[in-house]
Legacy VTK file of the C-alpha trace (Angstrom):
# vtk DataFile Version 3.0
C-alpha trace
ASCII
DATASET POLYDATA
POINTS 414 float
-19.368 26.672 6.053
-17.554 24.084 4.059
-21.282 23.974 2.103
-20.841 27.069 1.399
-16.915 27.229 0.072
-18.113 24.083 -2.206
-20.860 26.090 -3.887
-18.018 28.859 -4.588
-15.742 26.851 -6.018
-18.071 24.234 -7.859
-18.804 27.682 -10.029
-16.964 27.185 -13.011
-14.528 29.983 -13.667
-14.187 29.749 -17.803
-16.986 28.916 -20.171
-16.358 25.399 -21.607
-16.683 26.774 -25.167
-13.922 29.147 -25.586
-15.312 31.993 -27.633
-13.513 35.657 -28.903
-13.212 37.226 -25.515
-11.502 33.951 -24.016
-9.136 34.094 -27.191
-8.515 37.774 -26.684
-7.720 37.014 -22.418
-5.423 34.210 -23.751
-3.180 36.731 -26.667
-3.544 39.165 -23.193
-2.215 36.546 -20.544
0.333 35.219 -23.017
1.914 37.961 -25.135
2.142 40.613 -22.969
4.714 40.966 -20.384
3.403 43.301 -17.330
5.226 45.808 -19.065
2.762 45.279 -21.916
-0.531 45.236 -19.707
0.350 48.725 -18.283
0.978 50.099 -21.693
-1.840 48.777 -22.609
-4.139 49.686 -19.709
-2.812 53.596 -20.417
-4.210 53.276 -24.204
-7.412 52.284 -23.290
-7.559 54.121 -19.945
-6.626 57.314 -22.501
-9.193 56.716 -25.254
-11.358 56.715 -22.369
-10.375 60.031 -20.955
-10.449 61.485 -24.219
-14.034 61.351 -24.231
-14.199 64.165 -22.107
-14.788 67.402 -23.271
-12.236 69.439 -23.363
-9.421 66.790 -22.102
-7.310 66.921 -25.273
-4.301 65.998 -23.757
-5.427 62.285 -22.835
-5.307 61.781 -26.978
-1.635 62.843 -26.932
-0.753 59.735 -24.489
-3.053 57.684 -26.377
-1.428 58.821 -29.483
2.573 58.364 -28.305
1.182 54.605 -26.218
-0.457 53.252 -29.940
3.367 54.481 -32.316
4.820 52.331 -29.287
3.048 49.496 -29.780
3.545 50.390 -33.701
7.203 49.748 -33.274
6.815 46.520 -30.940
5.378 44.610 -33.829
7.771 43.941 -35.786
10.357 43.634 -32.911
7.977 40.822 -31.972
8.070 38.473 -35.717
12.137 39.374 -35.761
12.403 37.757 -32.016
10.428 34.662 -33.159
12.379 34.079 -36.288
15.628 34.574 -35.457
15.012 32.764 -32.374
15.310 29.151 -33.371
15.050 26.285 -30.753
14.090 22.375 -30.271
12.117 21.108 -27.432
11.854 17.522 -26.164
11.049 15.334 -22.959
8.509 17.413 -21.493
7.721 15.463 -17.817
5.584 16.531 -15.188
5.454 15.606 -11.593
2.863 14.629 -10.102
1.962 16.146 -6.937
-0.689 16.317 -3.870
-3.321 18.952 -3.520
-2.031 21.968 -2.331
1.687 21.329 -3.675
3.509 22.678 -6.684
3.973 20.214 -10.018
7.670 20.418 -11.474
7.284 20.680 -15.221
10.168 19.870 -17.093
11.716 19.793 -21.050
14.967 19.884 -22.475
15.156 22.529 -24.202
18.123 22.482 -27.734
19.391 26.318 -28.992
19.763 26.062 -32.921
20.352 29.930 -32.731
21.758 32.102 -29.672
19.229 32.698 -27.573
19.539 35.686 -25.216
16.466 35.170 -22.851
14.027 31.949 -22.679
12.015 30.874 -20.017
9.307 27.910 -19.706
5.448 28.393 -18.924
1.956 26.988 -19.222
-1.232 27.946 -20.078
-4.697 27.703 -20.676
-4.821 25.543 -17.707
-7.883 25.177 -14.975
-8.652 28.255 -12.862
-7.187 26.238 -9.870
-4.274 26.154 -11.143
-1.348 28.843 -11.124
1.675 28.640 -13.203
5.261 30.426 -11.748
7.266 30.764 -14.632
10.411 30.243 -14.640
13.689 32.826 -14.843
15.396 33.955 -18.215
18.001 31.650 -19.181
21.230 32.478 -22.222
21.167 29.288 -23.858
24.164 28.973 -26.433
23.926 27.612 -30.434
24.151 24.200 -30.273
23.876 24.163 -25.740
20.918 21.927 -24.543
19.463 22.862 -21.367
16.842 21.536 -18.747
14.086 24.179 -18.037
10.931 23.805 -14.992
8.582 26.016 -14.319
6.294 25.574 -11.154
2.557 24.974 -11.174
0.566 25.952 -7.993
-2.260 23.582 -7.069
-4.987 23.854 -5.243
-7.754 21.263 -5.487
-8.002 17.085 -6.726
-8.049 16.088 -10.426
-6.722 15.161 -13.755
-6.156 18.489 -15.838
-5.068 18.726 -19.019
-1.985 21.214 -19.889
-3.002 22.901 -23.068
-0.323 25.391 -23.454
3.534 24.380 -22.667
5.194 27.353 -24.566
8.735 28.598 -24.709
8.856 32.279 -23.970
10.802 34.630 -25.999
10.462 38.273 -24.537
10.976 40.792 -27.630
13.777 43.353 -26.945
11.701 46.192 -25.437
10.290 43.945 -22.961
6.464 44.628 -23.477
5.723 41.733 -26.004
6.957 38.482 -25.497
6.557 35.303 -28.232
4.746 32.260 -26.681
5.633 28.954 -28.853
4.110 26.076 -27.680
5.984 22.924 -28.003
3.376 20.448 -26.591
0.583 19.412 -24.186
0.804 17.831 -20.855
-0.985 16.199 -18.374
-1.153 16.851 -14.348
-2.769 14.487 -11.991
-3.345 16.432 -8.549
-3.557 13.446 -5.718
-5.962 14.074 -2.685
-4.350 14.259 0.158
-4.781 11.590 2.476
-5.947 11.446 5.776
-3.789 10.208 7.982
-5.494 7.103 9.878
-3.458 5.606 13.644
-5.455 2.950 14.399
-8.668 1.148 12.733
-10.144 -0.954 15.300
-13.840 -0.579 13.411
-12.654 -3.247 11.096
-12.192 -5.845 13.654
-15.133 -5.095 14.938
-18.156 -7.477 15.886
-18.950 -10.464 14.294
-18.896 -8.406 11.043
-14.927 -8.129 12.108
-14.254 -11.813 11.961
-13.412 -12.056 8.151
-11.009 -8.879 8.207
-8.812 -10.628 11.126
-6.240 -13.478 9.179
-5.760 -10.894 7.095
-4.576 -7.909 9.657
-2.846 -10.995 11.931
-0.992 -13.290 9.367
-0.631 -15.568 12.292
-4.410 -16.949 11.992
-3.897 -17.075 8.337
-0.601 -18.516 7.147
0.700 -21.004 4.955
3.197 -23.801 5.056
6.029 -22.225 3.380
8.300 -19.652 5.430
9.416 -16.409 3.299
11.634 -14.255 5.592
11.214 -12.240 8.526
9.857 -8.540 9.229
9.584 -5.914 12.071
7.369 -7.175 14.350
3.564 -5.069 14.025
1.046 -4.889 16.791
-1.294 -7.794 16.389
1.487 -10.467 15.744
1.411 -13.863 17.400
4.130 -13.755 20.024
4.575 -17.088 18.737
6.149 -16.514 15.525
8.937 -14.046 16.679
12.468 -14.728 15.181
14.480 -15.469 18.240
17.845 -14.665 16.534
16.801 -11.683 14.596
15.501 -10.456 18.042
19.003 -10.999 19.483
21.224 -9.702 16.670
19.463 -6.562 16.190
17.787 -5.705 19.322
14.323 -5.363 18.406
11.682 -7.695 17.575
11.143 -9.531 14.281
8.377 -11.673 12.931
8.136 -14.379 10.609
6.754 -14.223 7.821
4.742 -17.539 5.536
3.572 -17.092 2.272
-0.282 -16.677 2.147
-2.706 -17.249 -0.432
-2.068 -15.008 -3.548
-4.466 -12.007 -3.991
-5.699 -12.253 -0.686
-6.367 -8.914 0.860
-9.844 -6.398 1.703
-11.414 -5.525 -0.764
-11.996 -1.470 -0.635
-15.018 -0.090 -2.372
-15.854 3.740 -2.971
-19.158 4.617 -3.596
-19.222 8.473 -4.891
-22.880 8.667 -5.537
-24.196 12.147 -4.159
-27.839 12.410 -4.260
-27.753 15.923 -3.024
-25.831 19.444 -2.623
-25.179 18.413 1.483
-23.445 15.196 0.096
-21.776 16.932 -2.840
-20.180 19.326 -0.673
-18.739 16.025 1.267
-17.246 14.061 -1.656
-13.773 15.090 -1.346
-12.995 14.634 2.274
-14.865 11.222 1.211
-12.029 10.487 -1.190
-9.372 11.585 1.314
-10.515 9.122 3.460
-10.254 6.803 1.012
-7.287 7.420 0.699
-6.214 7.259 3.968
-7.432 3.868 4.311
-6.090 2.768 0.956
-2.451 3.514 2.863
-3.087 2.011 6.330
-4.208 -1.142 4.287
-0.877 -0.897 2.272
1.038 -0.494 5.404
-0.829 -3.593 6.960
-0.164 -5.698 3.918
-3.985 -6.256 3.920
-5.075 -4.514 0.475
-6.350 -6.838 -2.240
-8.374 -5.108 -4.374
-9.938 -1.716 -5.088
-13.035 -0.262 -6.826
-14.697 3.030 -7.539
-17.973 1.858 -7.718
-18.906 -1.150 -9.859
-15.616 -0.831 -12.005
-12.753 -2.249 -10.894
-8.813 -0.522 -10.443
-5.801 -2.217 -11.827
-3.380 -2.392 -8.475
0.169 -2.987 -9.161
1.824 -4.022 -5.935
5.379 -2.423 -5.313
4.596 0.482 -7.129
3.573 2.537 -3.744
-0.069 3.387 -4.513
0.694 5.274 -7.622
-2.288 3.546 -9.780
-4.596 3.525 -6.747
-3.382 7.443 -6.221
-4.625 7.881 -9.567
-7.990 6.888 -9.822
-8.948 8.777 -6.816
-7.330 11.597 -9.253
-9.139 10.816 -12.293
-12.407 10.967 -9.987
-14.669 13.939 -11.476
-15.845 16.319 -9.069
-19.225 16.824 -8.079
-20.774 19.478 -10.022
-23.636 21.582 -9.159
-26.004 21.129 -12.425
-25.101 17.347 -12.624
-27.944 15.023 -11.945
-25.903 12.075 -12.859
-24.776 11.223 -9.243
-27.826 11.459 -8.191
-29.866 9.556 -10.914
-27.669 6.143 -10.408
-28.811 6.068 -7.032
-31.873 3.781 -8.158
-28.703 1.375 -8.501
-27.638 0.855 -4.752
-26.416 -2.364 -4.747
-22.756 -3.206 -5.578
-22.400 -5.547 -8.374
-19.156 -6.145 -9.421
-18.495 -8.277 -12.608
-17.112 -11.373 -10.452
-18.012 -12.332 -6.824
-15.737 -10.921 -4.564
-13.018 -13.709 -2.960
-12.257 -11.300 0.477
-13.685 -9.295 3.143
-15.537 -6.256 1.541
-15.299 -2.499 3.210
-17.722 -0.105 1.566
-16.918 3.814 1.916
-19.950 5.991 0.937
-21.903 9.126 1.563
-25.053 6.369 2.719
-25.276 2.886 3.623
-27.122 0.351 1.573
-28.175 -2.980 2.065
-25.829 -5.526 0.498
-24.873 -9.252 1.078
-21.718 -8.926 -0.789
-20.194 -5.790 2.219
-19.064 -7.049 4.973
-18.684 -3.332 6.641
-19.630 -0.011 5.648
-18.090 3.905 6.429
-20.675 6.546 6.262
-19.363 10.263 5.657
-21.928 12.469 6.343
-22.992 16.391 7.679
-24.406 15.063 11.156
-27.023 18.175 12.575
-25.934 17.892 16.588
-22.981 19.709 17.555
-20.895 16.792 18.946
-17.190 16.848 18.728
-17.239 12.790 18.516
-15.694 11.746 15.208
-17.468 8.677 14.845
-20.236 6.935 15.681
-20.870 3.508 15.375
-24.463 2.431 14.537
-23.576 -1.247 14.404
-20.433 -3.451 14.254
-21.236 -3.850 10.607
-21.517 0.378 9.769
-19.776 3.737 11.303
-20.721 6.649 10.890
-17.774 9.397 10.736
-18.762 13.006 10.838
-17.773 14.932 7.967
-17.596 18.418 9.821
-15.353 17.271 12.889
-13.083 15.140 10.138
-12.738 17.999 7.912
-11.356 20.169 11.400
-8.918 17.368 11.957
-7.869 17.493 8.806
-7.032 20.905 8.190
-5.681 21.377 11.609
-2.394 19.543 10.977
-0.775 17.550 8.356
0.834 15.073 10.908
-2.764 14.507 13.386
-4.293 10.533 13.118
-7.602 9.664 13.508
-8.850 6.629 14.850
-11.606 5.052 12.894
LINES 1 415
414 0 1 2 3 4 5 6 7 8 9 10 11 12 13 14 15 16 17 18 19 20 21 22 23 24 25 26 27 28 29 30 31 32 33 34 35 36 37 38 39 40 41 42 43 44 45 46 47 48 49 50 51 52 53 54 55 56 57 58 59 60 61 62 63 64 65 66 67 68 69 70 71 72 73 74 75 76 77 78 79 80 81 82 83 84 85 86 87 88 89 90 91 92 93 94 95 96 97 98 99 100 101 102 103 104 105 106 107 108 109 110 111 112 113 114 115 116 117 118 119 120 121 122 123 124 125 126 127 128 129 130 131 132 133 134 135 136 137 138 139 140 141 142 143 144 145 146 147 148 149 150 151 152 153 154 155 156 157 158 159 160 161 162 163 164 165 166 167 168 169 170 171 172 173 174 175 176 177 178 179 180 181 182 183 184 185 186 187 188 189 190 191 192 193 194 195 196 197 198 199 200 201 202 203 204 205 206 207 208 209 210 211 212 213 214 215 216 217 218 219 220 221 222 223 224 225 226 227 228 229 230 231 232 233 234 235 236 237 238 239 240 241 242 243 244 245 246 247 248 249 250 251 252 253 254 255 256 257 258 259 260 261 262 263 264 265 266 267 268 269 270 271 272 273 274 275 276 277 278 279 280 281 282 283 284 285 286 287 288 289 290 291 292 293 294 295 296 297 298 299 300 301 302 303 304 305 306 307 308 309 310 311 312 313 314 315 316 317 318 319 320 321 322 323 324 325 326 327 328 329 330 331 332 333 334 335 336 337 338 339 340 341 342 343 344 345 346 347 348 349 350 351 352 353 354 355 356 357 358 359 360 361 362 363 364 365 366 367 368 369 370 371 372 373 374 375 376 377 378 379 380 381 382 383 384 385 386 387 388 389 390 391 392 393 394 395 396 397 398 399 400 401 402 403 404 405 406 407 408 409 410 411 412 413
């Protein structure tokens, strides 16, 4: 099933060159209020009817429906001159698949005007813009405006359209101005992962220890102390922290700088089974990317060969992203599949840490330490993983995908 929903929505919805009839569907989506689109639904529905024999009177409602939209013309180019206006600022939020973006500008009245409100368009099929209410904006008042944008899927889409709207007095026609371009980043949604005792795993497992237990690791130099984490050496507890607050405290010595796993994502699909797959793949990796975070124990990250700029503090907003600025997996592209001659990682400098490989196969590779395999497993277990050694697991991509979607606030134990 989840095949089968990929292949629907891996169609794509708008030709990439935008010819006549995707210029007319933009004047339709963007200059007509739904006033507008019945009126103008009745004139062609009449024209239609007229073509009857004999059915005379549809040519009367086609005749009064074409003097109306006569006299909305110029009520139209009088709105958009006399309504004068300065935009600025225009901000958009950046938001997780499934939420709405926030799209905001500031919005100046050089002239009174009596009704404004904020939209975009031209956008990605996926997404769905609310527009927001009419607003009286003074001379001389500057206001904030947002309108909503409805997301559905991971990506980086580009904002063609952000327009002003000024509705013409009869409310059928409305004047569009655009006042810039924008860009939304859609986040995957991560999966939400309790426990990862797979990377401590075997003697593959030995290297990612110091660095989930400080204790085995640390330096000379004492930094400060922090709530105490499962896997802490009883040893270093802070005594008086522990007795002034009432809950345990560890201390904390400066480690080596940069030290952390190193988290690579491998989205080469060499197939439609794996295509379909590549998202929950980059959930995961997601996921991960946040336990490690919470751990303390992410150093660096790559999407293949090239590596991701991390800046630490910032709350995985850069790793975020470039899962975001991933492209998806497309159903004529044989570019995924044709780098697959290149299996093996090769990064421009040797890795200094622990390696953990996420991919839709394993490959053979002295530089990974451990690899996670997504894949469509053919028995009908209800086991989420499976490992095939301490050094690779295998997670199945049907039973994560259940988990997933079941709840936002279910863990899964890798």
């Amino acid at each position: 099933m989840s095949l089968f929903h990929w292949f629907i929505s891996a169609i794509p919805r708008s030709p990439k060159r935008k010819g006549l009839l995707m210029h007319l569907y933009y004047q339709w989506q963007e200059y007509f209020t739904p006033v507008g689109h019945a009126a103008a639904a009745l004139l062609l529905f009449s024209m239609f009817a007229g073509a009857v024999p004999g059915f005379w009177a549809a040519w009367i409602f086609c005749g009064l429906d074409f003097m109306y939209f006569l006299a909305l013309v110029p009520s139209l180019f009088m709105t958009a001159r006399k309504s004068r206006f300065k935009a600025q600022n225009i901000v958009v939020k950046n938001v997780f698949e499934g939420e709405k973006a926030v799209v905001r500008l500031h919005l100046t009245a050089i002239d009174k005007l009596n009704a404004v409100s904020l939209g975009c368009f031209r956008m990605d099929s996926s997404l769905v813009c609310e527009e927001s209410k009419l607003a009286l904006v003074a001379t001389g008042d500057t206001v904030e405006m947002e309108c909503l944008i409805q997301t559905k899927k991971r990506g980086a889409f580009e904002i063609p359209k952000v327009a002003v709207i000024l509705p013409e007095i009869n409310g059928a026609l409305r004047y569009a101005a655009k006042v810039g371009t924008a860009e939304l980043l859609v986040f995957p949604r991560p999966v939400k992962v309790g426990a990862f005792p797979f990377l401590t795993y075997g003697a593959s497992g030995t290297v990612f220890i110091p660095l989930l237990m400080p204790s085995f690791a640390r330096g000379r130099d004492f930094v400060g102390v922090r709530e105490y984490r499962e896997g802490d050496s009883l040893r270093d507890l802070h005594h008086k922290a522990f007795a002034r607050y009432g809950k345990p405290f560890t201390k904390e010595f400066e480690t080596e700088r940069g030290a952390g796993v190193i988290l690579v994502l491998d989205v080469t699909a060499r197939n439609l089974r794996e295509k379909s797959i590549l998202e929950m793949l980059i959930r995961l990796a997601a996921g991960i990317g946040f336990w490690l975070m919470e751990h303390e124990a992410f150093g660096r990250f790559f999407i293949g060969d090239d590596e991701v700029a991390l800046v630490q503090g910032d709350g995985g907003q850069c790793f975020l992203e470039a899962l975001a600025r991933i492209p998806s997996a497309l159903l004529w592209s044989n570019a995924n599949r044709d780098s697959c001659a290149h299996k093996s990682w090769s990064p421009a400098a040797r890795p200094l840490g622990p390696v953990l490989r996420l991919g839709l196969f394993s490959t053979e590779d002295s530089l990974i330490h451990k690899h996670i395999v997504l894949e469509n497993r053919t028995d009908a277990s209800d086991d989420l993983k499976k490992a095939v050694s301490d050094k690779i697991l295998s997670v199945d991509a049907k039973r994560l995908e259940q988990i997933f979607n079941a709840s936002d606030e279910t863990e899964v134990v890798l």
